[in-house]
Phi, psi and omega in degrees: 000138184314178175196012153296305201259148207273146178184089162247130170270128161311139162313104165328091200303136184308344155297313210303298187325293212271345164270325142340283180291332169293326181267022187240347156258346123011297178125138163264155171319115184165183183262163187277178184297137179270134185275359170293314199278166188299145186277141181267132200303165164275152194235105192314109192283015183258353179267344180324289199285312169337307178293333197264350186280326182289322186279343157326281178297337167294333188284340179274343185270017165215096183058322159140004192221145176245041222266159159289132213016049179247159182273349160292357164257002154281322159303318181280325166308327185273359163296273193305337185277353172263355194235008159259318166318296185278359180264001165106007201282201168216116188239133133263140176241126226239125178247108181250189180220144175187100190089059163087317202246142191278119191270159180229118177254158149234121175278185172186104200249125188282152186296107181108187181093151153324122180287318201273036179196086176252148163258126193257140154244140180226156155214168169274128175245020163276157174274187134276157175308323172333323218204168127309355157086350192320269165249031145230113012232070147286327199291319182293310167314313199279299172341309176268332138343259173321312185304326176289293161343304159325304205296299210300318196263326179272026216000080166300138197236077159270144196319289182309172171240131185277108148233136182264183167206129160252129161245126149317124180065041161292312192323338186241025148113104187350043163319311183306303179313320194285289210306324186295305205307300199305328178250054184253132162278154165336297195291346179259340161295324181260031168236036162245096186302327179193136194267117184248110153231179192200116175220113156061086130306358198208004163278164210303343156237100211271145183254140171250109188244139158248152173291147165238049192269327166248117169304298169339239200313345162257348159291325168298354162242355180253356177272305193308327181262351141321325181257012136265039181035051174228125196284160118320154163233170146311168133252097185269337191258011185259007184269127216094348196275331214228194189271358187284324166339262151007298215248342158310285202315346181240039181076007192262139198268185213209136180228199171128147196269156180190119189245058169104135202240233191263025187241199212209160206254129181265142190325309173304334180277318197291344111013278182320258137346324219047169190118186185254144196266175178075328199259168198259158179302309195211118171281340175236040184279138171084340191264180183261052189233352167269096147225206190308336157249019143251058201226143172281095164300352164244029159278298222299337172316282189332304196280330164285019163266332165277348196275299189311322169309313215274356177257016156242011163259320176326310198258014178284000000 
């Protein structure tokens, strides 16, 4: 997640919290589930972790990082881009510059669907120099990943047309994301029905936020953790933070998960969730102690599992 823009949040008062969650398992205001569409698999989180173990390593075999214009972000693209290649995706990778060094996005688009109705899913898959990047964003990465992968094992046939993306250089305010948005025309902007994105999914004391920035897109996800009896919050204060701007700012609407950076989890969330109250969501977001063993393994189930529901409610 970016650090360009300022954002720690004060502890969330404890009335706002249980009236929040009461009113997001409920439901926000939006269409119900299509009862049509195809069940979305469950997404196995070990293949999950696999994926995160592996960008682990790439991050030890280059300095200790996967950053923009470092060579572990280049070893990670070509890590997800050969295993979207043999499930059948159609990928390009898209180049930009910043600060001297040549940045990289991968698009990754499945086959069918409306060209004039796309559904996106996004994450960043660069670190900071600090650390390996594990969950902010491998978790996202991996996520969405796997999810992709799904669509692929399931020959999914969908209404909508599916592309996913990793972007480059969020860390330093979503450039890579700016940049696809920025060379987009009108008419390709308004044929992108919804923007999904998810930076850090797996943290060690997890928080569950959906964006709330479109109801439509935020009810397919507070209905997938309502019917597991797991409460929600907005996620409000992340807005500008993430790859989702880009494409907020230029009308598309934009949805998506997030369980928590450095700012400390309140007696009501720890209520909520579990976890430890007092304590921050993710104690090593930006350092180099986010590798493989600061990942939630079941925020990280949940939340890709839910990522699979809503783009297989999305794209029906």
């Amino acid at each position: 997640m970016s650090i360009t823009a300022p954002w720690r949040r004060a502890a969330i008062a404890a009335g706002t919290c249980a009236a929040l969650a009461g009113a997001l398992l409920t439901g926000a205001a939006g269409a119900e589930a299509d009862p049509a569409a195809p069940t979305a698999p469950d997404i196995d989180v070990a293949a999950v972790k696999a994926d995160l173990t592996r960008l682990q390593s790439i991050a030890d075999e280059n300095g200790g990082n996967r950053a923009h214009g470092q060579p572990g972000y280049q070893a990670s693209i070509d890590y997800i881009k050969a295993k979207l290649d043999a499930a059948g995706f159609t990928t390009s990778v898209q180049e930009f510059e910043r600060g001297g060094a040549t940045g990289y996005n991968l698009i990754a688009d499945w086959p069918g669907g409306s060209a004039d109705q796309v559904v996106m899913a996004g994450s960043h898959l660069d670190s900071v120099e600090a650390g390996p990047g594990i969950n902010d964003n491998g978790s996202g990465s991996a996520s969405i990943l796997e999810v992709a992968l799904a669509v692929a094992d399931s020959d999914l046939k969908p209404t909508k047309h599916l592309r996913f993306a990793w972007w480059g250089d969020e860390e330093d305010g979503m450039v890579g994301s700016s940049h696809y948005v920025d060379g987009l025309d009108d008419d390709e902007v308004s044929k992108i029905d919804s923007y999904l994105n998810f930076d850090m999914v797996g943290s060690p004391n997890p928080g569950y936020f959906v964006y709330d920035d479109d109801p439509r897109l935020e009810k397919v996800f507070t209905d997938w953790f309502a019917a597991k009896d797991i409460a929600t919050e907005p996620e409000t204060e992340g807005d500008g933070r993430s790859d989702h701007a880009p494409f907020k700012d230029r009308g598309v609407p934009v949805g998506g998960l997030f369980s928590g950076a450095d700012y400390i989890k309140t007696e009501e969330q720890a209520g909520n969730w579990g976890g430890t109250a007092g304590q921050a969501f993710d104690a090593c977001y930006h350092r180099s102690c986010d590798t493989v063993e600061n990942i939630d393994d079941t925020a990280l189930d949940r939340n890709t599992d839910a990522i699979a529901y809503a783009l297989w409610q999305l794209s029906s």
